[in-house]
PyMOL Python script that loads the backbone (N, CA, C, O; Angstrom):
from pymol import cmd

cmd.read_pdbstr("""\
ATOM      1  N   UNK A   1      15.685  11.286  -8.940  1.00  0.00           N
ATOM      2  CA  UNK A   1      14.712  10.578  -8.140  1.00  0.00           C
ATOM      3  C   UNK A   1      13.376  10.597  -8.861  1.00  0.00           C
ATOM      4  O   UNK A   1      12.974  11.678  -9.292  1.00  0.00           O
ATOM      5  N   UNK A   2      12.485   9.242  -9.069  1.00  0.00           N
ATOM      6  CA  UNK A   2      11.487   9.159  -9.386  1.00  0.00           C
ATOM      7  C   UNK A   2      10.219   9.666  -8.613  1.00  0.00           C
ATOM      8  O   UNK A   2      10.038   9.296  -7.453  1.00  0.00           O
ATOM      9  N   UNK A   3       8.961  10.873  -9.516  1.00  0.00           N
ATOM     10  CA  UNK A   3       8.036  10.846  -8.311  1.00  0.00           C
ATOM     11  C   UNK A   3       7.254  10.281  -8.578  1.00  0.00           C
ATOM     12  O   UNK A   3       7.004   9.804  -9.685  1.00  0.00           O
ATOM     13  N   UNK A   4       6.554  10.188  -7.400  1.00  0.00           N
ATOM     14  CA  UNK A   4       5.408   9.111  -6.783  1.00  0.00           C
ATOM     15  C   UNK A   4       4.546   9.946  -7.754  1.00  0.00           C
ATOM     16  O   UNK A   4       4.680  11.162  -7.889  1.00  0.00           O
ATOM     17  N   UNK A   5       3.518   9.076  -8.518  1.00  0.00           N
ATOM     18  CA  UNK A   5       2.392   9.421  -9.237  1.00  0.00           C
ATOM     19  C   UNK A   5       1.345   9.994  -8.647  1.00  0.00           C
ATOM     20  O   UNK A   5       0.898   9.585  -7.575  1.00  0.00           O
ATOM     21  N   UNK A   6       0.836  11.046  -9.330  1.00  0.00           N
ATOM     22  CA  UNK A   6       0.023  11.790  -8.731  1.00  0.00           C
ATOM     23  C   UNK A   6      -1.818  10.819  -8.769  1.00  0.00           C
ATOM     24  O   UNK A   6      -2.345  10.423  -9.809  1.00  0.00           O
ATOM     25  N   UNK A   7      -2.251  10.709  -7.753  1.00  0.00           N
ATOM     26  CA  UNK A   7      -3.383  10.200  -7.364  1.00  0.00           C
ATOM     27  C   UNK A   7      -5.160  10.921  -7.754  1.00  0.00           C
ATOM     28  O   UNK A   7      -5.551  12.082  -7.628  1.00  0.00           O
ATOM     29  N   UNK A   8      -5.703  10.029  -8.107  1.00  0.00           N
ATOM     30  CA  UNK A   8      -7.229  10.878  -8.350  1.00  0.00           C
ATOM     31  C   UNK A   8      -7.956  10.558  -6.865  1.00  0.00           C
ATOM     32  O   UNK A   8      -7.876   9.547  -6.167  1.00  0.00           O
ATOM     33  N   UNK A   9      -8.708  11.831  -6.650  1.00  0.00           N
ATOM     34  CA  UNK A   9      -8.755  11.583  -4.913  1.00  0.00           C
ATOM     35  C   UNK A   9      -9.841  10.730  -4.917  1.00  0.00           C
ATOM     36  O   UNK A   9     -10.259  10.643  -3.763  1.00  0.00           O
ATOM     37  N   UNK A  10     -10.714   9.831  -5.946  1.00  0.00           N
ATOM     38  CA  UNK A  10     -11.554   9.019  -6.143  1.00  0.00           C
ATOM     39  C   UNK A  10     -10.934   7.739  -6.235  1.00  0.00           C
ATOM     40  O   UNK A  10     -11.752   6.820  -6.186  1.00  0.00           O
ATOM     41  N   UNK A  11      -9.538   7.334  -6.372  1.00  0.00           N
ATOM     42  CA  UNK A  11      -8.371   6.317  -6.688  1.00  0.00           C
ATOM     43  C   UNK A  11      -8.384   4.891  -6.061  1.00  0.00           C
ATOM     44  O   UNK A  11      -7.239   4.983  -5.618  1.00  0.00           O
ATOM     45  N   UNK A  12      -8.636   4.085  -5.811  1.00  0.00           N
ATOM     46  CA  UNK A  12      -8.782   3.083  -5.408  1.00  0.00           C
ATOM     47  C   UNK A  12      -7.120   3.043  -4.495  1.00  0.00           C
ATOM     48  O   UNK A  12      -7.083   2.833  -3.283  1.00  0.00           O
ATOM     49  N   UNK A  13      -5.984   3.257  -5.249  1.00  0.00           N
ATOM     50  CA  UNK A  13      -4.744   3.397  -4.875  1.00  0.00           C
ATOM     51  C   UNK A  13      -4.814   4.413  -3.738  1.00  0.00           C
ATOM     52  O   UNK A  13      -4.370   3.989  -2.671  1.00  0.00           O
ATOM     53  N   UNK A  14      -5.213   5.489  -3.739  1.00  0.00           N
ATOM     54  CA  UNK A  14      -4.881   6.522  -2.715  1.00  0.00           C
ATOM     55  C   UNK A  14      -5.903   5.816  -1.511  1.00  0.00           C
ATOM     56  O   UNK A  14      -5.941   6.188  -0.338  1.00  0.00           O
ATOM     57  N   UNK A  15      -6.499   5.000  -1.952  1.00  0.00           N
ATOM     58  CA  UNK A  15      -7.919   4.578  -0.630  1.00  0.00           C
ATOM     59  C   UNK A  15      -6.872   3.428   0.026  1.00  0.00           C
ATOM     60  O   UNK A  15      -7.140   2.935   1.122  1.00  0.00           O
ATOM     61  N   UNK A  16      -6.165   3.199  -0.410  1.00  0.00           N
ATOM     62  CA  UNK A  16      -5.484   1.609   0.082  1.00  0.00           C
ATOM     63  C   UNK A  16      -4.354   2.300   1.298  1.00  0.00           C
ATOM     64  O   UNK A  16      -4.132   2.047   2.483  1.00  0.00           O
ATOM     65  N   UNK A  17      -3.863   3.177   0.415  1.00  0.00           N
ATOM     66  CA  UNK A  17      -2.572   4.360   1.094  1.00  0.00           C
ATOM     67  C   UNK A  17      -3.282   4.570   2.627  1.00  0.00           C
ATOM     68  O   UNK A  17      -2.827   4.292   3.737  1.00  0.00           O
ATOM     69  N   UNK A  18      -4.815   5.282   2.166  1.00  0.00           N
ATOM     70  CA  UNK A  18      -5.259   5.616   3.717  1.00  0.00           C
ATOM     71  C   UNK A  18      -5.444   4.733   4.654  1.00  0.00           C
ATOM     72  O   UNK A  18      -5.405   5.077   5.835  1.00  0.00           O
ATOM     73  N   UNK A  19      -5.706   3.276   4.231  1.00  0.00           N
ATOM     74  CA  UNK A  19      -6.553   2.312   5.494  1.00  0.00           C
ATOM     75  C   UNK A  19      -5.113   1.713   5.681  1.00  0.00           C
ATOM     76  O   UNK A  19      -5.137   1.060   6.724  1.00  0.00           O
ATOM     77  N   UNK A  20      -3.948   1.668   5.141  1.00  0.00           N
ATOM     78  CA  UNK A  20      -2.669   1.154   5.438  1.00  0.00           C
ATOM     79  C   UNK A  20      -2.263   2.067   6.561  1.00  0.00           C
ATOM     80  O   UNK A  20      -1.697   1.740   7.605  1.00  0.00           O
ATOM     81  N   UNK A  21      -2.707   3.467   6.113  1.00  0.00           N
ATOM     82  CA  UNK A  21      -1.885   4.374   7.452  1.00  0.00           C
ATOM     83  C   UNK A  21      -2.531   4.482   9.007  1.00  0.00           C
ATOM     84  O   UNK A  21      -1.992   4.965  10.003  1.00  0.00           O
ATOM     85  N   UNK A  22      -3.616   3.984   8.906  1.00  0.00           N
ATOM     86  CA  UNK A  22      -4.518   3.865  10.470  1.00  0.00           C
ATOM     87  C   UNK A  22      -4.639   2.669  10.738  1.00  0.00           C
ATOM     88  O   UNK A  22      -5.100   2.543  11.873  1.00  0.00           O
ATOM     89  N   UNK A  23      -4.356   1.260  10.000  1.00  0.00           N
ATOM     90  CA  UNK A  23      -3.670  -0.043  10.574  1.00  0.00           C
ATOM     91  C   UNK A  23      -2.284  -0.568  11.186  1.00  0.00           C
ATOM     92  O   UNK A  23      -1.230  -0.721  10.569  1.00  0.00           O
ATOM     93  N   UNK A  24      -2.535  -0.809  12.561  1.00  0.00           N
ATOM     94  CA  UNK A  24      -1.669  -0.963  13.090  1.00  0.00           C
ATOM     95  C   UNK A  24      -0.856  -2.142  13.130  1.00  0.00           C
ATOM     96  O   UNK A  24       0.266  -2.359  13.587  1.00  0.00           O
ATOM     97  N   UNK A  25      -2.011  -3.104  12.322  1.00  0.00           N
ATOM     98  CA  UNK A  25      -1.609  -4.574  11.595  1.00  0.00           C
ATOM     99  C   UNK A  25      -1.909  -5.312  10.703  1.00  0.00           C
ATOM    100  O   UNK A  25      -3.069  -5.193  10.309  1.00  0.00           O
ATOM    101  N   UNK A  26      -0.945  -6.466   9.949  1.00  0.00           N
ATOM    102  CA  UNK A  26      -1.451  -6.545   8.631  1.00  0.00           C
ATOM    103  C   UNK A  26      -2.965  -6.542   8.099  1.00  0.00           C
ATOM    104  O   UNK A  26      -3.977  -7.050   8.581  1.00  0.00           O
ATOM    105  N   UNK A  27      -2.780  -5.864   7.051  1.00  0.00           N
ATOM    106  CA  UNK A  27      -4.318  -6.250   6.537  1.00  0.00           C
ATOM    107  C   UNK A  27      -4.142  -7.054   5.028  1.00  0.00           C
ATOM    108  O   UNK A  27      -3.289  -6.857   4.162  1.00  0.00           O
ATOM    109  N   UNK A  28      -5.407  -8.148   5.051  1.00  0.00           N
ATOM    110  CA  UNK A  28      -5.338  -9.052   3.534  1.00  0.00           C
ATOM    111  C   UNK A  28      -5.584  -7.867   2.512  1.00  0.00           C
ATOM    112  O   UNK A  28      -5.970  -6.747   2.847  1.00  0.00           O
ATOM    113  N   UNK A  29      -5.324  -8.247   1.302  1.00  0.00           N
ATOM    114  CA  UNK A  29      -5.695  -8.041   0.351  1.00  0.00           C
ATOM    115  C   UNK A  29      -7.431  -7.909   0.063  1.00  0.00           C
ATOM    116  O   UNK A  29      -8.147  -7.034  -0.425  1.00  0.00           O
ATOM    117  N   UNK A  30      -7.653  -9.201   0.614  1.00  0.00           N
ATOM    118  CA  UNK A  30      -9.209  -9.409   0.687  1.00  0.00           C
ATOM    119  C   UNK A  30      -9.899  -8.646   1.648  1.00  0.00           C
ATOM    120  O   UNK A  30     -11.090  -8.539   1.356  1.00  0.00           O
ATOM    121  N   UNK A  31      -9.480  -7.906   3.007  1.00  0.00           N
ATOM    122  CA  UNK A  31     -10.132  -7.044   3.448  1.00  0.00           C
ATOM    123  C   UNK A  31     -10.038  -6.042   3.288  1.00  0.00           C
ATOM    124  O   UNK A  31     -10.866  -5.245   3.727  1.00  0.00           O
ATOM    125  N   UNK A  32      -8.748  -5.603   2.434  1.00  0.00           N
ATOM    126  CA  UNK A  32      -8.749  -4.190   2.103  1.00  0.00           C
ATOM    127  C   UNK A  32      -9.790  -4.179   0.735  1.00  0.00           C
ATOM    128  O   UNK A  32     -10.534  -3.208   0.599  1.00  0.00           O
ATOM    129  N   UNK A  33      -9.812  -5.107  -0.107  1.00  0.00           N
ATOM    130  CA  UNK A  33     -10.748  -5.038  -1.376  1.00  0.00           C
ATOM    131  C   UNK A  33     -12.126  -5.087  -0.822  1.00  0.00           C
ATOM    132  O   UNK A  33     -12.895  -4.379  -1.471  1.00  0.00           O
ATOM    133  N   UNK A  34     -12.564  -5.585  -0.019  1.00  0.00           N
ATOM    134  CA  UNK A  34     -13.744  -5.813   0.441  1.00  0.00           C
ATOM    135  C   UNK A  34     -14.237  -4.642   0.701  1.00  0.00           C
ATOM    136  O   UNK A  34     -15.242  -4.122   0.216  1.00  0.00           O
ATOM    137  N   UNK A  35     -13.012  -3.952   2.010  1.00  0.00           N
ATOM    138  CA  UNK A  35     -13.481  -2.652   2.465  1.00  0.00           C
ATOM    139  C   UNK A  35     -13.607  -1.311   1.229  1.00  0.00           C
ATOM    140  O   UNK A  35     -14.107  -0.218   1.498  1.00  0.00           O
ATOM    141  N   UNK A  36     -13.143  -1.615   0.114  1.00  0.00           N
ATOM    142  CA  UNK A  36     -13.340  -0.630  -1.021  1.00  0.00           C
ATOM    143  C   UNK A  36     -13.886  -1.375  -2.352  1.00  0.00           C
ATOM    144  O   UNK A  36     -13.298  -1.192  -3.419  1.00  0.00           O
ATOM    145  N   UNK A  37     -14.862  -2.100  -2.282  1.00  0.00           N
ATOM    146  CA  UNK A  37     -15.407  -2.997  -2.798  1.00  0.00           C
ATOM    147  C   UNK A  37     -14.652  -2.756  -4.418  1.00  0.00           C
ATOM    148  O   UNK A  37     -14.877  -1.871  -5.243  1.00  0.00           O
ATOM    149  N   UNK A  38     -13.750  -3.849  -4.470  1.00  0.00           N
ATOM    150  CA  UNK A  38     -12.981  -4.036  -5.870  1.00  0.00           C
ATOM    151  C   UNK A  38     -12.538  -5.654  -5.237  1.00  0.00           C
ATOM    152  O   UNK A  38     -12.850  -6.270  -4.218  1.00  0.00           O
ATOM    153  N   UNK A  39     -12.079  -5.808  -5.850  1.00  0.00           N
ATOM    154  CA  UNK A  39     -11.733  -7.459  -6.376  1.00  0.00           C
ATOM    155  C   UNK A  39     -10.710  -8.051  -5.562  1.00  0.00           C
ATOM    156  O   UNK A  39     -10.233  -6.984  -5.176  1.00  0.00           O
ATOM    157  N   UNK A  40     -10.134  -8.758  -5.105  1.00  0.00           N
ATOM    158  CA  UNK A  40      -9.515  -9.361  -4.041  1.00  0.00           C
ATOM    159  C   UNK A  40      -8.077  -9.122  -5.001  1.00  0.00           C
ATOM    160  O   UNK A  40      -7.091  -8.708  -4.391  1.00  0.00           O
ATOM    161  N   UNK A  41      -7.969  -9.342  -6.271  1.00  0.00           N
ATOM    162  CA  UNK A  41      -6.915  -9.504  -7.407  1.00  0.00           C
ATOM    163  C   UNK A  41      -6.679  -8.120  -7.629  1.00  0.00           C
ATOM    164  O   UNK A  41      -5.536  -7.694  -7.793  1.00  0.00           O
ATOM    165  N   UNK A  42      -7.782  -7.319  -7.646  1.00  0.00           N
ATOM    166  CA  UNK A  42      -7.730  -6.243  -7.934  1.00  0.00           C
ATOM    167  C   UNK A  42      -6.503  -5.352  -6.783  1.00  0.00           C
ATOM    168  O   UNK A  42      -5.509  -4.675  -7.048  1.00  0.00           O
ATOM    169  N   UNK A  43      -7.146  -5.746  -5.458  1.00  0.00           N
ATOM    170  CA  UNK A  43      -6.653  -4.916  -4.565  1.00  0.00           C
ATOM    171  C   UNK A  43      -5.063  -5.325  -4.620  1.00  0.00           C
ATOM    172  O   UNK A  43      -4.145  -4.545  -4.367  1.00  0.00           O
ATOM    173  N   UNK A  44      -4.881  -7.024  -5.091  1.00  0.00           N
ATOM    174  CA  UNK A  44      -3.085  -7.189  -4.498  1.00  0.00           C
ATOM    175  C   UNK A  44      -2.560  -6.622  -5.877  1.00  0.00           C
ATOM    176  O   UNK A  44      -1.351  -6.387  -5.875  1.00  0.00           O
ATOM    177  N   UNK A  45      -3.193  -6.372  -6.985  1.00  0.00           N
ATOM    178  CA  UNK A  45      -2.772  -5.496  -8.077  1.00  0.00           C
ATOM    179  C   UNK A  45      -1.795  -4.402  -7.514  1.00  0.00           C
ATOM    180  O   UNK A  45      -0.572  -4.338  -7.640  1.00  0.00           O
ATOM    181  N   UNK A  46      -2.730  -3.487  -6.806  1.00  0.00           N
ATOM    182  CA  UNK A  46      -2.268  -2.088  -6.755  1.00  0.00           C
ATOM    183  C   UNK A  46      -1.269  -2.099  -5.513  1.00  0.00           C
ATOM    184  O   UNK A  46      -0.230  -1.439  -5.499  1.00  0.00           O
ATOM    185  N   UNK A  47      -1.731  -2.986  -4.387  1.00  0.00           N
ATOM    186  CA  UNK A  47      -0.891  -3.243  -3.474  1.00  0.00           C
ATOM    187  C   UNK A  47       0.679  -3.248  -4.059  1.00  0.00           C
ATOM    188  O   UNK A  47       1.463  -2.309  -3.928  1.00  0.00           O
ATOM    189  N   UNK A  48       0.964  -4.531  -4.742  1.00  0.00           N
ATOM    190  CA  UNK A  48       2.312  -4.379  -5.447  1.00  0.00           C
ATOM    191  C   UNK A  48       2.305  -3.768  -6.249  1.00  0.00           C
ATOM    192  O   UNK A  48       3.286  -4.102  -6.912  1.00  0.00           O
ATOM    193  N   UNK A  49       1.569  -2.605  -6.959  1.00  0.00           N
ATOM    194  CA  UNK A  49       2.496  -1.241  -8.006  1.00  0.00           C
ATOM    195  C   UNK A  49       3.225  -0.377  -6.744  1.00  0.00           C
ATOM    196  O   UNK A  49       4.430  -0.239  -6.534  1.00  0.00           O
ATOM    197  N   UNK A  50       1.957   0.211  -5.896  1.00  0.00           N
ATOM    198  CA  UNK A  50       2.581   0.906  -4.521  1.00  0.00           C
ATOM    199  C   UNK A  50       3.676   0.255  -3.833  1.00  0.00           C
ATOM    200  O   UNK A  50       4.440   1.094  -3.357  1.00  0.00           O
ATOM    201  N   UNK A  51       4.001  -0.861  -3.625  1.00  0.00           N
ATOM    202  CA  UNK A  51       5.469  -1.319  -3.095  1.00  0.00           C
ATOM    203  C   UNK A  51       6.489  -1.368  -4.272  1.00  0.00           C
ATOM    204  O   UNK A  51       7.713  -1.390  -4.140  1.00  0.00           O
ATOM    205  N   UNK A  52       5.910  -1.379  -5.249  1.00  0.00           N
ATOM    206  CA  UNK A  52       7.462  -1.007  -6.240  1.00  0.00           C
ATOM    207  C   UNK A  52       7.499   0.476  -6.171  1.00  0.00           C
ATOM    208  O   UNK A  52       8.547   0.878  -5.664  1.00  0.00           O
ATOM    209  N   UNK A  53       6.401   1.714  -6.644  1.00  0.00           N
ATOM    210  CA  UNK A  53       6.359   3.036  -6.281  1.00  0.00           C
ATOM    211  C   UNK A  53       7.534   3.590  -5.197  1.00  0.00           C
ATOM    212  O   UNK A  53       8.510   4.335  -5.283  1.00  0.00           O
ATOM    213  N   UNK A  54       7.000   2.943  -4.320  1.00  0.00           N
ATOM    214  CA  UNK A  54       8.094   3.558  -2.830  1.00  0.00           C
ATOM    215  C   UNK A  54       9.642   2.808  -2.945  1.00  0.00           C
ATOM    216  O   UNK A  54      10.697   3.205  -2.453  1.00  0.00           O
ATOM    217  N   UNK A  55       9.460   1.921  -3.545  1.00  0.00           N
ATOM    218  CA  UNK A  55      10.762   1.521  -3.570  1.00  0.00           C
ATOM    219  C   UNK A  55      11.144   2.363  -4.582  1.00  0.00           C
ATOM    220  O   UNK A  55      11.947   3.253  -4.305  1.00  0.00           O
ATOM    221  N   UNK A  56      10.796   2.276  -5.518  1.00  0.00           N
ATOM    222  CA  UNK A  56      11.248   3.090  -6.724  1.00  0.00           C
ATOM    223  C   UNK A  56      11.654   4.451  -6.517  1.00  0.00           C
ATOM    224  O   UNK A  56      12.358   4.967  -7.385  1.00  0.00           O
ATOM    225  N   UNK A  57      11.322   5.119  -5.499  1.00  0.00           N
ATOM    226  CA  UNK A  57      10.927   6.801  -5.358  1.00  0.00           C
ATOM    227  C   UNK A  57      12.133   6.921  -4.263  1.00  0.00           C
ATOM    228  O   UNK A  57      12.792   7.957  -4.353  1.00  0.00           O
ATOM    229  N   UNK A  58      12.475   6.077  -3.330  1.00  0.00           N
ATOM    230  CA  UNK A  58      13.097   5.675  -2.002  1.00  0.00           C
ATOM    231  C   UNK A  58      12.822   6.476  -1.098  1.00  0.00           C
ATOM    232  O   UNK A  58      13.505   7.406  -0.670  1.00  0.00           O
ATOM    233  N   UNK A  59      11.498   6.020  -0.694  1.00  0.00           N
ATOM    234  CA  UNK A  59      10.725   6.465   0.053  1.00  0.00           C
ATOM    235  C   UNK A  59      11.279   6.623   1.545  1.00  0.00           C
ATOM    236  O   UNK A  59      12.506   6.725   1.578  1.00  0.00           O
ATOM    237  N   UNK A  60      10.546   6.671   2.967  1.00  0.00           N
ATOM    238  CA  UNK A  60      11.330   6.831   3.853  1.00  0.00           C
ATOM    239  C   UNK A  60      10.412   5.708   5.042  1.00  0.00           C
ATOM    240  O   UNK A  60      10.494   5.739   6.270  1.00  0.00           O
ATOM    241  N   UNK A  61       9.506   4.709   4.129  1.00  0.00           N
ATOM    242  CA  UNK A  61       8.585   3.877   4.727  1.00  0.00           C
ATOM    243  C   UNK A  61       8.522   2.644   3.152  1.00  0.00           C
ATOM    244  O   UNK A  61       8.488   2.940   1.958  1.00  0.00           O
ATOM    245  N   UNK A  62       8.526   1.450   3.732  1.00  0.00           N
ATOM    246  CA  UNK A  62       8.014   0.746   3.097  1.00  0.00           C
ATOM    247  C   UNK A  62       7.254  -0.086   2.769  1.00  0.00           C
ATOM    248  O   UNK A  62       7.450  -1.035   3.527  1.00  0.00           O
ATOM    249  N   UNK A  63       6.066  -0.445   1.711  1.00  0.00           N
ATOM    250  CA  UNK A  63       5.110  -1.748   2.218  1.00  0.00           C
ATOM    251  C   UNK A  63       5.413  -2.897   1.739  1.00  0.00           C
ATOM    252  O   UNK A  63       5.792  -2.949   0.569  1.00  0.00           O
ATOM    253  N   UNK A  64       5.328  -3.993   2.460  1.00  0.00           N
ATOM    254  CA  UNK A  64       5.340  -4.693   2.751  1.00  0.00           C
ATOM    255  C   UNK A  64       4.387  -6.249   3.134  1.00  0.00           C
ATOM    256  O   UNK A  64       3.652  -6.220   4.121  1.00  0.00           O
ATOM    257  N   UNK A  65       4.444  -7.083   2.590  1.00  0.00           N
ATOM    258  CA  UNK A  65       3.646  -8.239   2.978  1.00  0.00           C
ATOM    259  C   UNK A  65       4.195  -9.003   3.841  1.00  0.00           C
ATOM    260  O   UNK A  65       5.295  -9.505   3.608  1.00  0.00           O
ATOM    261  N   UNK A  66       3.385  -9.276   5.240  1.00  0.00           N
ATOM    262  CA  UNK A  66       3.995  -9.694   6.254  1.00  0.00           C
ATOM    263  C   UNK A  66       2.571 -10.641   7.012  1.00  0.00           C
ATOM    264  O   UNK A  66       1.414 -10.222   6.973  1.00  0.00           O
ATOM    265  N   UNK A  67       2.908 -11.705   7.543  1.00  0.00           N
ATOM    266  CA  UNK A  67       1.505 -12.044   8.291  1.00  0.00           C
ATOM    267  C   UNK A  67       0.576 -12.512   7.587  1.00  0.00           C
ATOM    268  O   UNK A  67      -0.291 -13.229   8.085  1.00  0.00           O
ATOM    269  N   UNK A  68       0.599 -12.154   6.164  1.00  0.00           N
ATOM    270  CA  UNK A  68      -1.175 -13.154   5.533  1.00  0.00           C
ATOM    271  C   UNK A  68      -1.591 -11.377   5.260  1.00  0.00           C
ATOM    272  O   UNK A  68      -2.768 -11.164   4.968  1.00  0.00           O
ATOM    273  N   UNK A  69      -0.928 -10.525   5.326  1.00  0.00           N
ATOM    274  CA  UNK A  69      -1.398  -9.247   5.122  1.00  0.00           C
ATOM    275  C   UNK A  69      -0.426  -7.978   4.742  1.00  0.00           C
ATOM    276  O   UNK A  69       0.719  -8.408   4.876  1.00  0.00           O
ATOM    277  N   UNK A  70      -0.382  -6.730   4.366  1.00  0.00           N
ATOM    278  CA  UNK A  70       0.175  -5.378   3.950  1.00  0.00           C
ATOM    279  C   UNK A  70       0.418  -5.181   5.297  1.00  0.00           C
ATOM    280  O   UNK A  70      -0.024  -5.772   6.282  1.00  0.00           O
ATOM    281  N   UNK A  71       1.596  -3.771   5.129  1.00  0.00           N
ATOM    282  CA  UNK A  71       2.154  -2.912   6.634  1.00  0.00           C
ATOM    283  C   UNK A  71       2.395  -1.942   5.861  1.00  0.00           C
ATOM    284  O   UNK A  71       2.463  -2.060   4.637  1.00  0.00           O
ATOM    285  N   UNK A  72       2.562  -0.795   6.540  1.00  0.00           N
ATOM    286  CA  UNK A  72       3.294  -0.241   6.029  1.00  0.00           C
ATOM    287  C   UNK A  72       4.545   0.190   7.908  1.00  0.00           C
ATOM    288  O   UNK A  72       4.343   0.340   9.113  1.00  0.00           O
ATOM    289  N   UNK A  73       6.071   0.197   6.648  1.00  0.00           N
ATOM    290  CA  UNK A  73       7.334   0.050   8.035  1.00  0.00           C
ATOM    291  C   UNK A  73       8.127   1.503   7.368  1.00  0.00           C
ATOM    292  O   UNK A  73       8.152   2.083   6.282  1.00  0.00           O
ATOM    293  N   UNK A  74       8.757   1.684   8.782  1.00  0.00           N
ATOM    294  CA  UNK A  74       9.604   2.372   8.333  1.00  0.00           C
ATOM    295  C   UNK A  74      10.814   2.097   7.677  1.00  0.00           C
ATOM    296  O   UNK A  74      11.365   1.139   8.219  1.00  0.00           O
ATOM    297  N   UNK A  75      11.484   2.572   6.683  1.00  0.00           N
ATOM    298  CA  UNK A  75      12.823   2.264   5.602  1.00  0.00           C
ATOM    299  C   UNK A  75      13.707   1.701   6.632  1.00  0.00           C
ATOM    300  O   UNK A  75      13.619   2.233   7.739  1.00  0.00           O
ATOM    301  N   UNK A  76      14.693   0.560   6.474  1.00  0.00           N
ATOM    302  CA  UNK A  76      15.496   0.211   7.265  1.00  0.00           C
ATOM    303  C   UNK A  76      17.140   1.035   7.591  1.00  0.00           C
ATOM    304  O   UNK A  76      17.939   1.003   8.527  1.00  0.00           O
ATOM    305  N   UNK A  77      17.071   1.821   6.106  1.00  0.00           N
ATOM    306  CA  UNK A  77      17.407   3.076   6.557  1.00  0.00           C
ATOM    307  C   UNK A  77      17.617   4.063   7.881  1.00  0.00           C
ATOM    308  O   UNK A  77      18.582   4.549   8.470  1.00  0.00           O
ATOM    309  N   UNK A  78      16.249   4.082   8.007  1.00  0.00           N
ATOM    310  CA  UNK A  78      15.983   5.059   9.271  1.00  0.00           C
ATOM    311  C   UNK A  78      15.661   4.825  10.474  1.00  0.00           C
ATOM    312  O   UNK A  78      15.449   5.721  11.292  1.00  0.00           O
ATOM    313  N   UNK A  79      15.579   3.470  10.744  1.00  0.00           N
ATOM    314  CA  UNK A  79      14.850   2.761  12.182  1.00  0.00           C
ATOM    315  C   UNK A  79      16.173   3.549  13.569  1.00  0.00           C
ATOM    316  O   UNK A  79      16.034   3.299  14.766  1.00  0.00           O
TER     317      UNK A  79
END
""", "prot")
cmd.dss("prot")
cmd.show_as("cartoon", "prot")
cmd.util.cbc("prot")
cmd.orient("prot")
């Protein structure tokens, strides 16, 4: 099993992780970049490394683009 890369707690990636886990619905790309002021391109950058990450790792949640925006769901696995 692949692990999940370890994060700098300054990370733009680990900041995306947090505002995904206290949204209860999609969020753009553009408001998550906004809200961590980086680049609209920037943010769907890292967005899709982190959804290959968890897929890659087989995580027990996955993200997802749904709505015009990110989720994060639980693995269909485990529902």
């Amino acid at each position: 099993m692949n692990d999940l890369e370890a994060l700098n707690p300054l990370s733009p990636k680990g900041a995306l992780e947090a505002l995904l886990l206290v949204s209860s619905d999609p969020v753009s790309a553009s408001t998550l970049a906004q809200a961590l002021d980086i680049t609209p391109g920037e943010a769907a950058s890292l967005l899709a490394e982190l959804k290959v990450e968890y897929e890659e790792a087989n995580r027990g949640f996955q993200l997802r683009e749904v709505a015009g925006g990110w989720r994060l769901f639980t693995h269909p696995a485990y529902h």
